[in-house]
C-alpha positions as CSV (number, residue, x, y, z in Angstrom):
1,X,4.2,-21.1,11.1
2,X,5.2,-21.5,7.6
3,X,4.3,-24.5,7.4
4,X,0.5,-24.4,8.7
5,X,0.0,-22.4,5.8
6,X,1.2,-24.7,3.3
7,X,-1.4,-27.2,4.8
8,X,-3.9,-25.1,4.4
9,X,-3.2,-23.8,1.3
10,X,-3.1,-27.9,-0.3
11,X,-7.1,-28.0,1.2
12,X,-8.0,-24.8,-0.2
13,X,-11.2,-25.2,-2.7
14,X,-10.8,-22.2,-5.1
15,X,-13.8,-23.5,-7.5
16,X,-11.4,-23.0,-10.5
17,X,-10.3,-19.5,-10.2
18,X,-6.8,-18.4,-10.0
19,X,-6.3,-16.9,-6.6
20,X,-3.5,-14.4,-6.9
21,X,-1.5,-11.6,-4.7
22,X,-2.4,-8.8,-7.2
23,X,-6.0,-8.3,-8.7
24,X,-6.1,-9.9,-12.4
25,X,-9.1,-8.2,-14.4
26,X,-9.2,-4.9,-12.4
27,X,-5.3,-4.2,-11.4
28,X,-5.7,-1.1,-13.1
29,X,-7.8,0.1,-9.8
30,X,-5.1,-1.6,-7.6
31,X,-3.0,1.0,-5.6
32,X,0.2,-0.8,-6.8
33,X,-1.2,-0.2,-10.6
34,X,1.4,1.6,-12.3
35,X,-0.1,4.7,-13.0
36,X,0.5,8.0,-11.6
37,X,-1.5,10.3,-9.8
38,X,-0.9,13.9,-8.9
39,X,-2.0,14.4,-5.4
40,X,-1.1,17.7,-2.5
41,X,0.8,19.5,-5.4
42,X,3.3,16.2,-5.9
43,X,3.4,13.6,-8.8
44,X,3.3,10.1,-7.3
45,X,4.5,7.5,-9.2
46,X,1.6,5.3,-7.8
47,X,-1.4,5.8,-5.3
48,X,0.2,3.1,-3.3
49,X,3.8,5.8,-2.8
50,X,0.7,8.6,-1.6
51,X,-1.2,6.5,0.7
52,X,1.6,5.5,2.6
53,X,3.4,8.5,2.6
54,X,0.7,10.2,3.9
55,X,1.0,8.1,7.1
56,X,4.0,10.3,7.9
57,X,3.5,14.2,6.6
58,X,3.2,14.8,10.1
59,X,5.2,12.3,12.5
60,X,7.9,11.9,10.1
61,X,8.2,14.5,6.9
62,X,11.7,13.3,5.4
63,X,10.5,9.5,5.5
64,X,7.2,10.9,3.9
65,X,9.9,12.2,1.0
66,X,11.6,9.0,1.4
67,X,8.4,7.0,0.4
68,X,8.0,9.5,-2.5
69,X,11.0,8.3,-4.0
70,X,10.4,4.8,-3.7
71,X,11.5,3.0,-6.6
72,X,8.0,0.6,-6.4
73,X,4.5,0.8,-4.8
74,X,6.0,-2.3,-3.1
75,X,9.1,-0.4,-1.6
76,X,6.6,2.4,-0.4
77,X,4.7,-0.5,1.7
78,X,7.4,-1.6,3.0
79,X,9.0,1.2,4.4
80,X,5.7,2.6,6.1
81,X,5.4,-1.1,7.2
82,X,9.0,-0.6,9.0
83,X,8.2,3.0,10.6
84,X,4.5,2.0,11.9
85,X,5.5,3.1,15.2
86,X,5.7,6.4,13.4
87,X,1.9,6.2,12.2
88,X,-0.1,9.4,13.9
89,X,-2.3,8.2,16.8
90,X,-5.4,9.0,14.7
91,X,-4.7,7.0,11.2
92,X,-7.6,4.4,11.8
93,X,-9.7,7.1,11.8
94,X,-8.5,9.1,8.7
95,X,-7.1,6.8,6.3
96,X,-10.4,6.0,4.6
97,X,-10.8,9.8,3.7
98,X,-7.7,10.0,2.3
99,X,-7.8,7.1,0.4
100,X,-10.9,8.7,-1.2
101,X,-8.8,12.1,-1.8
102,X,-6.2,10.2,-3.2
């Protein structure tokens, strides 16, 4: 699979503009921005660590505290990425509202 993305990636037109993994002019709004944000009476360290904790204050409270903790916004996605069978049955339905509380 790897490597069909290289091929596609040495045809891909950009017009000039650097195509990156992390917003350039606006990462300040990103989620993995480094800036903290108090949110349900806790200081995360980014609203990345919130949104994905919040998959789990129900299903799975101590890996909720775990993604607190998370040394990066980066760490935080990755362990909610490795629980997702843990996500509540209703999360497509309710993550948009809560990114907006967040």
């Amino acid at each position: 699979m790897r490597k069909s993305y290289q091929n596609r990636d040495k045809h891909l037109d950009t017009g000039g503009k650097i195509v990156g993994f992390y917003e350039r002019d606006f990462y300040c709004f990103s989620n993995f921005s480094s800036f903290a944000v108090r949110w349900k009476g806790r200081l995360w360290a980014t609203s990345e660590h919130a949104y994905q904790a919040a998959h789990f204050f129900t299903t799975a409270p101590k890996l909720a505290d775990k993604i607190h903790k998370a040394t990066s916004a980066h760490e935080a996605l990755k362990l909610a990425e490795a629980n997702r069978y843990k996500f509540p049955k209703n999360w497509e339905g309710k993550k948009i509202a809560i990114m907006e509380d967040i």
